[in-house]
DSSP file (Angstrom, degrees, kcal/mol; ACC not computed):
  #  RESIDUE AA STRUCTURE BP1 BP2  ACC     N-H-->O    O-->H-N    N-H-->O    O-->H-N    TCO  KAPPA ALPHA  PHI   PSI    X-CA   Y-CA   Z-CA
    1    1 A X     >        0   0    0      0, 0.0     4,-3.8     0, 0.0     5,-0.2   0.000 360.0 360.0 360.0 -44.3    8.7   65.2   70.5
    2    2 A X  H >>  +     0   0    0      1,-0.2     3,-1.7     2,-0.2     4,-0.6   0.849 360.0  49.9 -53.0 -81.2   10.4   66.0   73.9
    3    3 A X  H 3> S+     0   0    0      1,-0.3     4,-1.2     2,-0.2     5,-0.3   0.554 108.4  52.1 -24.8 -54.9    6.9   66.2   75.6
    4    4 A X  H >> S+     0   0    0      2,-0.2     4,-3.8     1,-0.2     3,-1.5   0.990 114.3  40.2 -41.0 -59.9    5.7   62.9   74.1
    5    5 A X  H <X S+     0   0    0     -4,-3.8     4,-1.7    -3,-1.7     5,-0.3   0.959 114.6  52.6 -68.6 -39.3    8.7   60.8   75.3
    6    6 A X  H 3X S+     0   0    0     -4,-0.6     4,-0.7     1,-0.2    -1,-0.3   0.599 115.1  43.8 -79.9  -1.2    8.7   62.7   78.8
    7    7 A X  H <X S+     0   0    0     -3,-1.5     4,-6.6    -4,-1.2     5,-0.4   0.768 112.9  51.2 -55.9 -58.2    4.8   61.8   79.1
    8    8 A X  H  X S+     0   0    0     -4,-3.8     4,-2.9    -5,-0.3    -2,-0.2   0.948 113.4  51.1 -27.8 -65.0    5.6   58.1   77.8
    9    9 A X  H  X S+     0   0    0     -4,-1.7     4,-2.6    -5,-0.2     5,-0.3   0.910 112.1  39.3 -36.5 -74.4    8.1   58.3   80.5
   10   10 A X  H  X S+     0   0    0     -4,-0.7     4,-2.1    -5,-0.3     5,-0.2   0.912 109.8  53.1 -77.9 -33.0    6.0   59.3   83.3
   11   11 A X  H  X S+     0   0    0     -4,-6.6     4,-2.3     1,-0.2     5,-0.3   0.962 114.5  55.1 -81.1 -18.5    2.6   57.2   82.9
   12   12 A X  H  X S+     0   0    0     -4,-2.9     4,-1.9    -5,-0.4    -2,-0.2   0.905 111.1  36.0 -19.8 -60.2    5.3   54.3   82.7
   13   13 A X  H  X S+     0   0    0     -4,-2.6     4,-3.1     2,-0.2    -1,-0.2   0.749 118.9  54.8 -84.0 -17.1    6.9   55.0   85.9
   14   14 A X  H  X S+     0   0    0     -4,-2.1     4,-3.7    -5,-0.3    -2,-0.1   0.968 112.2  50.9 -55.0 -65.3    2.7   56.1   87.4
   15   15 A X  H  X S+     0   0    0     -4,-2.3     4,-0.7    -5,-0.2     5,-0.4   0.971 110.3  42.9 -35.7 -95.8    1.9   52.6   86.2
   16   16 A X  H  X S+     0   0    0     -4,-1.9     4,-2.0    -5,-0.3     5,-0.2   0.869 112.9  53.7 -30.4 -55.7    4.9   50.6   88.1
   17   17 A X  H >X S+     0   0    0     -4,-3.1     3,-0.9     2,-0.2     4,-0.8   0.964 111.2  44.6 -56.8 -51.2    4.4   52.4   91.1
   18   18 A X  H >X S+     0   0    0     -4,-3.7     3,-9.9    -3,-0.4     4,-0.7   0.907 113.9  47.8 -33.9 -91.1    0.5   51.6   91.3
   19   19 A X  H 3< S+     0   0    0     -4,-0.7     4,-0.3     1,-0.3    -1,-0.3   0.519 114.3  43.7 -52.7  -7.6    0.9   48.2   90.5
   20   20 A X  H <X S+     0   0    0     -4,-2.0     4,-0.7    -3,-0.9    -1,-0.3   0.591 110.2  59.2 -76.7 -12.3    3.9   47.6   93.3
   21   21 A X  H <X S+     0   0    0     -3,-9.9     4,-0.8    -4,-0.8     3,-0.3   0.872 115.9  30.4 -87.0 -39.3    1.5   49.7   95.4
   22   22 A X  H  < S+     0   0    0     -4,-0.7     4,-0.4     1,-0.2    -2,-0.1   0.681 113.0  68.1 -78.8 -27.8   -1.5   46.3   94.6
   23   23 A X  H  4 S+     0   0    0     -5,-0.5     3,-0.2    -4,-0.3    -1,-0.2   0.913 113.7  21.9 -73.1 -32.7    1.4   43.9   94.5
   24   24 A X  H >< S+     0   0    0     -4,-0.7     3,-0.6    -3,-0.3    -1,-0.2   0.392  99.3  95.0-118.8 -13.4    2.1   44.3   98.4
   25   25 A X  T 3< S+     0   0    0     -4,-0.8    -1,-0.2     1,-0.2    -2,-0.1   0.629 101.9   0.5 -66.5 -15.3   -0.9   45.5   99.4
   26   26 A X  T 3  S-     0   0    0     -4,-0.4    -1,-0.2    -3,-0.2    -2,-0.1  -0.008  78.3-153.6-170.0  36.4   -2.4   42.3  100.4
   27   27 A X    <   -     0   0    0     -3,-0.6    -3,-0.1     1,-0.1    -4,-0.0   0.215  24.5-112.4 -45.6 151.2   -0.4   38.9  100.2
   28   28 A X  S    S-     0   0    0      1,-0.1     2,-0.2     2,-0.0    -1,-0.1   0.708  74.9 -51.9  -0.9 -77.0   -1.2   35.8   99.9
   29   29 A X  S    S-     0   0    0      0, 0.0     2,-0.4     0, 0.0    -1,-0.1  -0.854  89.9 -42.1-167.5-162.8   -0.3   34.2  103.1
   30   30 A X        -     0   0    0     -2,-0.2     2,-1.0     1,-0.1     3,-0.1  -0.610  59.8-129.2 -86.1 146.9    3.1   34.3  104.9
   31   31 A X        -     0   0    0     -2,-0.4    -1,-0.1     1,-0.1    -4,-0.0  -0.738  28.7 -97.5-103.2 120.0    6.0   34.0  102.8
   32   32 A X        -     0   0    0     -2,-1.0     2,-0.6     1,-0.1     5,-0.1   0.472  27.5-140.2  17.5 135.5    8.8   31.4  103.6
   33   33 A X  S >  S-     0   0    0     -3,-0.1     3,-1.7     3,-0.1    -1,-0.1  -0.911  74.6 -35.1-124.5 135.4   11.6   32.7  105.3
   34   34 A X  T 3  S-     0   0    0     -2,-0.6     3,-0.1     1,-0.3    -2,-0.1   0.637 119.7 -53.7  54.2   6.8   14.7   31.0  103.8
   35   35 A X  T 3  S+     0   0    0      1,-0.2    25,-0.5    24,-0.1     2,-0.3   0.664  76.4 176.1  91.9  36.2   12.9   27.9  103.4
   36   36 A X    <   -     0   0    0     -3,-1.7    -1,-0.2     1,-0.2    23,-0.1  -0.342  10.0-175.0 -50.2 116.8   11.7   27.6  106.8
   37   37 A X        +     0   0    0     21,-0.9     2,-0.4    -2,-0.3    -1,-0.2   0.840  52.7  28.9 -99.0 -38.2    9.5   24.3  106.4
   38   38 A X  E     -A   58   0A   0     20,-0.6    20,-1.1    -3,-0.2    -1,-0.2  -0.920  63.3-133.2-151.0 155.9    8.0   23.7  109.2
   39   39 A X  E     -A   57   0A   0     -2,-0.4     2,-0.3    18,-0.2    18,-0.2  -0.130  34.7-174.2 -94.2 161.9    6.5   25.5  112.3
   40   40 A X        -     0   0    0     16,-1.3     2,-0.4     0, 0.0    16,-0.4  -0.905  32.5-101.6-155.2 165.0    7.6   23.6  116.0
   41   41 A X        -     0   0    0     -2,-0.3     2,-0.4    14,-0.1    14,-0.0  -0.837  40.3-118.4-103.0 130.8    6.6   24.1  119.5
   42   42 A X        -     0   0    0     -2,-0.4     2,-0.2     1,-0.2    11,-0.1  -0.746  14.6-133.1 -98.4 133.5    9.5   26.2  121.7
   43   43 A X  S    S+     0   0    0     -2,-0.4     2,-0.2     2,-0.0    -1,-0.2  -0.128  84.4  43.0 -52.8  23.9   10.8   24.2  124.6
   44   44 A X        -     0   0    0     -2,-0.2     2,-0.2     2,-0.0    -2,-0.0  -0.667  66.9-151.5-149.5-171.3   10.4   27.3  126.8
   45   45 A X        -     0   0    0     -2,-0.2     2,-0.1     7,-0.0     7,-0.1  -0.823  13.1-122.1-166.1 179.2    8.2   30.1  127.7
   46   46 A X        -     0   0    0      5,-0.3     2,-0.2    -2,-0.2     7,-0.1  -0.367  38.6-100.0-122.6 159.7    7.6   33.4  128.9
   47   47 A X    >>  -     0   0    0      1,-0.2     4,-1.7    -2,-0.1     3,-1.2  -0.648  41.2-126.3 -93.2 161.7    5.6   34.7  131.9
   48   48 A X  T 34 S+     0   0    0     -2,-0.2    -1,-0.2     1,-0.2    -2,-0.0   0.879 109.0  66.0 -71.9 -12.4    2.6   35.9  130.3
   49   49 A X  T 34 S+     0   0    0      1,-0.2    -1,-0.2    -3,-0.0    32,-0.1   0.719 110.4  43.0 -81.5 -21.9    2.5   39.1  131.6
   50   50 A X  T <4 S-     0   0    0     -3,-1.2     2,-0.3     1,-0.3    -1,-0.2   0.908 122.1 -35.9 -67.5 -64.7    6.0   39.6  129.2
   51   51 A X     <  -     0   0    0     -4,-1.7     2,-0.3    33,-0.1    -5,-0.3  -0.982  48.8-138.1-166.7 169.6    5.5   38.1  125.9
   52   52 A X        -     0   0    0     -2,-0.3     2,-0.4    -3,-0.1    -5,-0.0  -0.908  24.9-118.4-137.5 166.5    3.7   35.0  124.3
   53   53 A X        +     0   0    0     -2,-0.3     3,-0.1     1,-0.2    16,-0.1  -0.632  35.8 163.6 -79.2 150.0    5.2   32.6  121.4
   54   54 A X        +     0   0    0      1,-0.6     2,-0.3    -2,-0.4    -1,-0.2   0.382  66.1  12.8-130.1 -21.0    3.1   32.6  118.2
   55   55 A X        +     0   0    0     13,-0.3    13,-1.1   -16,-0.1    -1,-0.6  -0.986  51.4 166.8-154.1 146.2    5.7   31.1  115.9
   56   56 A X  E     - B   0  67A   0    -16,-0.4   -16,-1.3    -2,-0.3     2,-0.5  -0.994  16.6-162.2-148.6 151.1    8.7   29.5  115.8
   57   57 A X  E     -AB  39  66A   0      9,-2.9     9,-1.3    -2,-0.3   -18,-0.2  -0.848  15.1-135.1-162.4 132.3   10.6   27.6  113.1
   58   58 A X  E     -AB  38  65A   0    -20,-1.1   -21,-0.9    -2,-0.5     2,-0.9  -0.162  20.8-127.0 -88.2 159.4   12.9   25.6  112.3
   59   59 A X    >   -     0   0    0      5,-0.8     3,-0.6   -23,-0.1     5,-0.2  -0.574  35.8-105.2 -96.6 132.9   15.5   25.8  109.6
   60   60 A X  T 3  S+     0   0    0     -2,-0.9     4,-0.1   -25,-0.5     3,-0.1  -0.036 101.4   1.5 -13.9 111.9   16.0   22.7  107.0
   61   61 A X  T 3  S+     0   0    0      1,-0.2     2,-0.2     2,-0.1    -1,-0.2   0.942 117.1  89.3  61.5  59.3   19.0   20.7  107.7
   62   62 A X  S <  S-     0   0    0     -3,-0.6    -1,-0.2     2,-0.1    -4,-0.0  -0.854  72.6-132.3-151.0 175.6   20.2   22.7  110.8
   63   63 A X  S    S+     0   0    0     -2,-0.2    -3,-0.1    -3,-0.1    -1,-0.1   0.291  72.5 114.9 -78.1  -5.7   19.7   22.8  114.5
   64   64 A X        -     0   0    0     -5,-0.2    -5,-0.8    -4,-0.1     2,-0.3   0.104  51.2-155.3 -72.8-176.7   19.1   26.6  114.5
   65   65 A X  E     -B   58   0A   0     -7,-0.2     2,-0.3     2,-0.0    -7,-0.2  -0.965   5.1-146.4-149.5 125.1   15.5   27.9  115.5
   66   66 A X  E     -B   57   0A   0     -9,-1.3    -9,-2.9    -2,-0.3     2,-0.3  -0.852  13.8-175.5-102.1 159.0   14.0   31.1  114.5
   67   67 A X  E     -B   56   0A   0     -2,-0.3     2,-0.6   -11,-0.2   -11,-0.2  -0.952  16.8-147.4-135.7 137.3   11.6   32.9  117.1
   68   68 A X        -     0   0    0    -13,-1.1     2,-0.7    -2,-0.3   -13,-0.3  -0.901  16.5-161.4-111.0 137.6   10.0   35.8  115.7
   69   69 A X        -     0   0    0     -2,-0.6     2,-0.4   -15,-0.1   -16,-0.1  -0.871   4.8-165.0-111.7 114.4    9.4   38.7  118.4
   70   70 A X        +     0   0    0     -2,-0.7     2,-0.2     2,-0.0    -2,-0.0  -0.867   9.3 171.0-138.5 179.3    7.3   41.2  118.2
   71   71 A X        -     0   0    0     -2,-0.4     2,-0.6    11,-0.0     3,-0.1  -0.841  42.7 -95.4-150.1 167.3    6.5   44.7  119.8
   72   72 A X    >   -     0   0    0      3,-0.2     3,-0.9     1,-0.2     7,-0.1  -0.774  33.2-146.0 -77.6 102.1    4.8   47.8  120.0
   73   73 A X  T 3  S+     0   0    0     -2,-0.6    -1,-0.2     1,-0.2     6,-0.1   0.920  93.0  18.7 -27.0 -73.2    7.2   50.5  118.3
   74   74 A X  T 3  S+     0   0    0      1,-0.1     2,-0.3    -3,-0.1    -1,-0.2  -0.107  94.2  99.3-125.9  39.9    6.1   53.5  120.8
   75   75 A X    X   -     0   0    0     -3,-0.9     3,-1.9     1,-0.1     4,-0.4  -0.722  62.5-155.6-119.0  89.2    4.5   51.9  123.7
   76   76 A X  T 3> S+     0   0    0     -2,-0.3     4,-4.3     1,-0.2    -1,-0.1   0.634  92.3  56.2   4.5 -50.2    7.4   52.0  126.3
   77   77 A X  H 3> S+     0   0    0      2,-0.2     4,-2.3     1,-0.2     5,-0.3   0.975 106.3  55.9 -65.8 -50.4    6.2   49.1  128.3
   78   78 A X  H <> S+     0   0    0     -3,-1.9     4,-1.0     2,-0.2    -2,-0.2   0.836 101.8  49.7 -17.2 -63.0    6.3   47.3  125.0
   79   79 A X  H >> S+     0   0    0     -4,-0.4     3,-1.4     2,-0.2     4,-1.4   0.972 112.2  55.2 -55.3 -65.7    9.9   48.2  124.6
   80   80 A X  H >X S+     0   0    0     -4,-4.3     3,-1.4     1,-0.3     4,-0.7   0.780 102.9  54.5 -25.1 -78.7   10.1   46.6  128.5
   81   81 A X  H 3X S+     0   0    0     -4,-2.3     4,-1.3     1,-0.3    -1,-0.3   0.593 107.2  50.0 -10.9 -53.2    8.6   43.4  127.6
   82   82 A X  H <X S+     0   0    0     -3,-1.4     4,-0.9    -4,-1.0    -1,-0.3   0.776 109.0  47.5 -97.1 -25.5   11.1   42.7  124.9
   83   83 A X  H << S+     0   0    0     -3,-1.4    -1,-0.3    -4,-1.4    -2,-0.2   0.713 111.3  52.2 -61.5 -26.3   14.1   43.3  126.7
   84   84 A X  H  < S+     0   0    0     -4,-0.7    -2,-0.2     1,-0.3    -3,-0.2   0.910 109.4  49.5 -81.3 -36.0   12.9   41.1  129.8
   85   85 A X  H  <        0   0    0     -4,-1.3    -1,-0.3     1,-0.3    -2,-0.2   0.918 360.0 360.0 -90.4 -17.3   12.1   38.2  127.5
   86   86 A X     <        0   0    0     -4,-0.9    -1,-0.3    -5,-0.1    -2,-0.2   0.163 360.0 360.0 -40.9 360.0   15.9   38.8  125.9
């Protein structure tokens, strides 16, 4: 009897993992962040040789602006880049 329920038990939890493993594997599209509605051109820019824009967005009934930055984890220069445009 133990053995049944600790098998029951394990292809459950085998199961769940998979299918969060399928669920994330491959989204849609981008998902919202906070209801960001719609995507806007930033009044500014960067020299190129630092960083470039690819999105920016504004929040619903705010002034605020999001810029998403992003960088190369463990290429140093990377690291450079992102401080310069900060």
């Amino acid at each position: 009897m133990y053995s049944l329920q600790l098998k029951t038990i394990t292809l459950f939890l085998l199961q769940a993992f998979f299918l969060q493993q399928i669920a994330f594997a491959a989204p849609a599209g981008p998902l919202p962040l906070f209801g960001a509605s719609q995507t806007l051109k930033a009044n500014f820019s960067f020299p190129p040789s630092v960083a470039t824009i690819e999105e920016t967005y504004k929040a619903p009934h705010s002034k605020k602006t999001l810029i998403l930055i992003q960088d190369a984890h463990t290429n140093a220069s990377g690291q450079i880049n992102v401080s310069k445009a900060l």
